[in-house]
C-alpha positions in Angstrom: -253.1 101.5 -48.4 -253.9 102.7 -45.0 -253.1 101.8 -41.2 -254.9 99.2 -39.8 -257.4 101.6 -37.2 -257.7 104.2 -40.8 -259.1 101.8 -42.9 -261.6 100.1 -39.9 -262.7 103.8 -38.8 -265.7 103.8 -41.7 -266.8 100.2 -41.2 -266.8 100.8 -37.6 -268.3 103.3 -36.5 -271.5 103.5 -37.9 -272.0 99.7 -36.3 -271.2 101.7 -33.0 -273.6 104.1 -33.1 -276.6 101.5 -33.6 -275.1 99.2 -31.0 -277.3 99.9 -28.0 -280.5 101.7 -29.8 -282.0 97.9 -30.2 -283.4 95.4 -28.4 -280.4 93.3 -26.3 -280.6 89.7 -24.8 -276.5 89.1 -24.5 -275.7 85.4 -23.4 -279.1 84.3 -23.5 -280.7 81.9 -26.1 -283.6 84.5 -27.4 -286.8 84.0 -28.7 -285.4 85.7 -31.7 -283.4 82.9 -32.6 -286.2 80.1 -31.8 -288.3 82.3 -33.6 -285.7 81.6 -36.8 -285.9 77.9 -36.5 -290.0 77.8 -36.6 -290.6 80.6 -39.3 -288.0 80.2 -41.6 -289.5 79.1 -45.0 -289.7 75.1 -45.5 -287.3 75.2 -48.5 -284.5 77.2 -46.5 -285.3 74.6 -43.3 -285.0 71.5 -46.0 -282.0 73.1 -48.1 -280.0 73.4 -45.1 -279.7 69.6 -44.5 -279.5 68.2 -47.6 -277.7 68.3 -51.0 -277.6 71.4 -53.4 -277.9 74.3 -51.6 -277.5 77.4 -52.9 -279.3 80.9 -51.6 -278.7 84.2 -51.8 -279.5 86.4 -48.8 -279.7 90.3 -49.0 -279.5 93.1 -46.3 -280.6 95.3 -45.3 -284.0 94.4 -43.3 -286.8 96.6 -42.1 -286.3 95.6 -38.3 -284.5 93.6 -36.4 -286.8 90.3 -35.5 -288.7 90.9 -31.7 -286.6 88.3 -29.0 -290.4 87.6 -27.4 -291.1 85.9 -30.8 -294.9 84.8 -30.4 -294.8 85.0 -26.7 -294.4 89.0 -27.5 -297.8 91.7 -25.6 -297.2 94.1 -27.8 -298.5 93.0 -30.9 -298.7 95.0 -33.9 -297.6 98.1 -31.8 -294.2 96.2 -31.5 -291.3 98.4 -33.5 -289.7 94.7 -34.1 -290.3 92.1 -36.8 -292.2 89.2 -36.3 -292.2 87.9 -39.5 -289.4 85.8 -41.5 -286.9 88.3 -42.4 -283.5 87.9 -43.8 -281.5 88.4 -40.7 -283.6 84.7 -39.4 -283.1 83.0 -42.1 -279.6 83.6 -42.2 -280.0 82.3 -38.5 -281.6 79.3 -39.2 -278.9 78.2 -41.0 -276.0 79.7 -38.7 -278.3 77.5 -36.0 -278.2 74.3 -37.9 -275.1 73.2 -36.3 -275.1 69.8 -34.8 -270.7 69.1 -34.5 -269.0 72.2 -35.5 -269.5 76.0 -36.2 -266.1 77.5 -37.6 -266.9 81.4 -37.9 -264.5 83.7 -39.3 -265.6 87.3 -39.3 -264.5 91.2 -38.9 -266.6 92.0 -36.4 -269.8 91.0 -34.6 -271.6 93.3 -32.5 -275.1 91.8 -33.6 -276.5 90.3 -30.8 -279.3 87.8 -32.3 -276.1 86.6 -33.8 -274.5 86.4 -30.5 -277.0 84.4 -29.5 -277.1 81.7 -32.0 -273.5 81.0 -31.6 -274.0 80.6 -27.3 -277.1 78.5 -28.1 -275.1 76.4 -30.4 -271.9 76.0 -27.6 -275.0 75.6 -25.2 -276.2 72.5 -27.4 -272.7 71.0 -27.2 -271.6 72.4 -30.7 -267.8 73.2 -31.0 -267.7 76.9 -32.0 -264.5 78.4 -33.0 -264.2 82.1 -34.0 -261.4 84.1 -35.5 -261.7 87.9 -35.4 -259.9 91.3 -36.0 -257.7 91.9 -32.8 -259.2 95.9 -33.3 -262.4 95.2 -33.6 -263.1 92.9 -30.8 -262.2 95.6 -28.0 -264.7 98.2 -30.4 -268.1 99.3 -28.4 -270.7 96.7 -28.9 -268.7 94.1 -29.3 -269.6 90.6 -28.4 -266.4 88.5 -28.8 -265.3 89.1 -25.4 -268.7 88.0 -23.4 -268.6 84.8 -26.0 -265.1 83.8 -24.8 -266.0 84.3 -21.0 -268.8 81.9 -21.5 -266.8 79.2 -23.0 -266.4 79.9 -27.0 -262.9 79.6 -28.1 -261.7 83.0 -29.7 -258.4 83.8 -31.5 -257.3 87.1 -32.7 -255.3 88.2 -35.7 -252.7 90.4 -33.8 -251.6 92.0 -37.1 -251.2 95.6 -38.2 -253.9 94.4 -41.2 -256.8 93.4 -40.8 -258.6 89.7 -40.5 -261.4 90.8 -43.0 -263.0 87.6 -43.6 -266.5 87.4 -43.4 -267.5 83.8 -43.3 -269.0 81.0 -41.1 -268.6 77.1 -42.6 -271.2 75.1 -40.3 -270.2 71.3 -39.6 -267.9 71.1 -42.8 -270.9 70.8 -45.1 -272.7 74.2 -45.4 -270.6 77.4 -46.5 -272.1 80.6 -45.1 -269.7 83.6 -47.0 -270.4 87.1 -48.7 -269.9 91.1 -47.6 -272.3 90.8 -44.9 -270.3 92.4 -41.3 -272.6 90.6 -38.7 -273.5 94.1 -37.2 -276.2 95.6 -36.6 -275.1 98.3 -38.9 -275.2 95.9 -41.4 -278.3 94.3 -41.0 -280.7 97.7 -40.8 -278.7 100.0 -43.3 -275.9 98.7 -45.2 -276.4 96.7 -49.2 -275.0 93.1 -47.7 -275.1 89.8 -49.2 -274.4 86.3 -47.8 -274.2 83.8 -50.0 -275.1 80.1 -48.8 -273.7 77.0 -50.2 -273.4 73.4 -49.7 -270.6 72.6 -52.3 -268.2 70.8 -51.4 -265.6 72.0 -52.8 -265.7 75.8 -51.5 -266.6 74.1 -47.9 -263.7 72.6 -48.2 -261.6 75.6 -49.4 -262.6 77.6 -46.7 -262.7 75.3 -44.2 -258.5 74.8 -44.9 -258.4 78.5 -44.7 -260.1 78.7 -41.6 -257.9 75.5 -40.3 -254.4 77.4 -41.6 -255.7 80.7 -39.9 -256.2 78.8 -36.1 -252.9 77.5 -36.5 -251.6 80.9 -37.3 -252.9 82.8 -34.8 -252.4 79.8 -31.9 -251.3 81.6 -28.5 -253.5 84.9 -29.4 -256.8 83.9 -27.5 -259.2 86.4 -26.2 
C-alpha cells in the first residue's frame, strides 16, 4: 500500500500530458455532444429509456469526436471523428438525464464529458459529483469550472483515494466499469464501461453514492 499522491502519480499523469493537445469547448454545450444524441445507433438511443439494458462499451477510440459535428469545413481533412464512436455513445447515455445525474468518479479532465454534465445542469438536471480531493486540483481538470457554474461538487478529503468510477443517471440506468473519464483514457488506455438498467445494482450504487454525499457533507469544491 502506498500514499495517496504515490499511487495516483501513474494514473495521472499520462491524463496530463494529453490534456490540452485536443480540441477544448469548456462550459459550453458542444456539437460533440449533440452530435452523440443524433448518431448514436437506434438500439443504444431505445435501450437507454426502456427496460433491459445491458451494453458493454470499450476504449480506447481512434479520435476524439469533432465539437463542429456536421456544421464542421474541414471535412475529411478534419483529425477528429465524425462518426459514432464509443466515447458518444457513452455520451448519449450520460446525456439522457431528465431529473438526476449522480456521478462518482476519480477524475475527469475529459472535456466532451464536461460538457454533457453542464448541458445536463443547463436543462435543469440535478447533477451531483463526488471526486478525489487530489485529483480535482490536477492540470486539466474540470471539477472546478463545473462547480463555478452551478454543479454541486464534494471532495473525499482523505489520505486514500475516492476511486469510484461510476455515474447512475435518474436512479434507473447504471453507467460503472474502469473507464477514468480522461482523455488519457479515452485515446490510449484498455477501458470498459459497463451499462445497465438493473434495478438492483442502480439501486446498490445509488445508496453508495447517497452514503458517500452524506460523508463527505461540508467538503465542497
Amino acid at each position: 500500500m502506498g500514499n495517496k499522491q504515490s499511487n495516483a502519480a501513474a494514473e495521472s499523469q499520462p491524463e496530463q500530458e494529453v490534456a490540452d493537445t485536443t480540441q477544448t469547448a469548456e462550459g459550453t454545450d458542444t456539437a460533440a455532444s449533440k452530435q452523440a444524441t443524433a448518431e448514436a445507433p437506434q438500439s443504444s438511443a431505445a435501450s437507454s429509456d426502456g427496460p433491459g439494458t445491458n451494453e458493454a462499451i470499450f476504449f480506447p477510440d481512434e479520435k476524439l469526436p469533432c465539437k463542429f459535428g456536421s456544421e464542421c469545413r474541414r471535412g475529411d481533412k478534419c483529425d477528429y471523428s465524425h462518426s459514432v464512436t464509443s466515447l458518444t455513445i457513452f455520451l448519449k447515455f450520460l446525456g439522457s438525464a431528465e431529473k438526476s445525474l449522480d456521478v462518482c468518479v476519480f477524475n475527469i479532465t475529459c472535456n466532451e464529458i464536461a460538457d454533457t454534465l453542464l448541458a445536463s445542469h443547463k436543462r435543469g438536471v440535478k447533477v451531483r459529483i463526488i471526486t478525489d480531493d487530489d485529483q480535482s486540483k490536477s492540470k486539466g481538470s474540470d471539477v472546478e469550472s463545473m462547480s463555478q457554474q452551478g454543479i454541486e461538487v464534494r471532495l473525499d478529503n482523505s489520505p486514500m483515494h475516492m476511486h469510484h468510477k461510476y455515474a447512475v443517471v435518474d436512479n434507473r440506468l447504471l453507467l460503472n466499469g474502469s473507464f477514468n473519464w480522461t482523455r488519457q483514457a479515452v485515446l490510449g488506455n484498455r477501458e470498459n464501461v459497463m451499462v445497465t438498467s438493473d434495478a438492483k445494482q442502480c439501486m446498490a450504487f445509488s445508496e453508495e453514492f447517497e452514503k458517500m454525499w452524506k460523508l463527505y457533507e461540508g467538503n465542497n469544491l
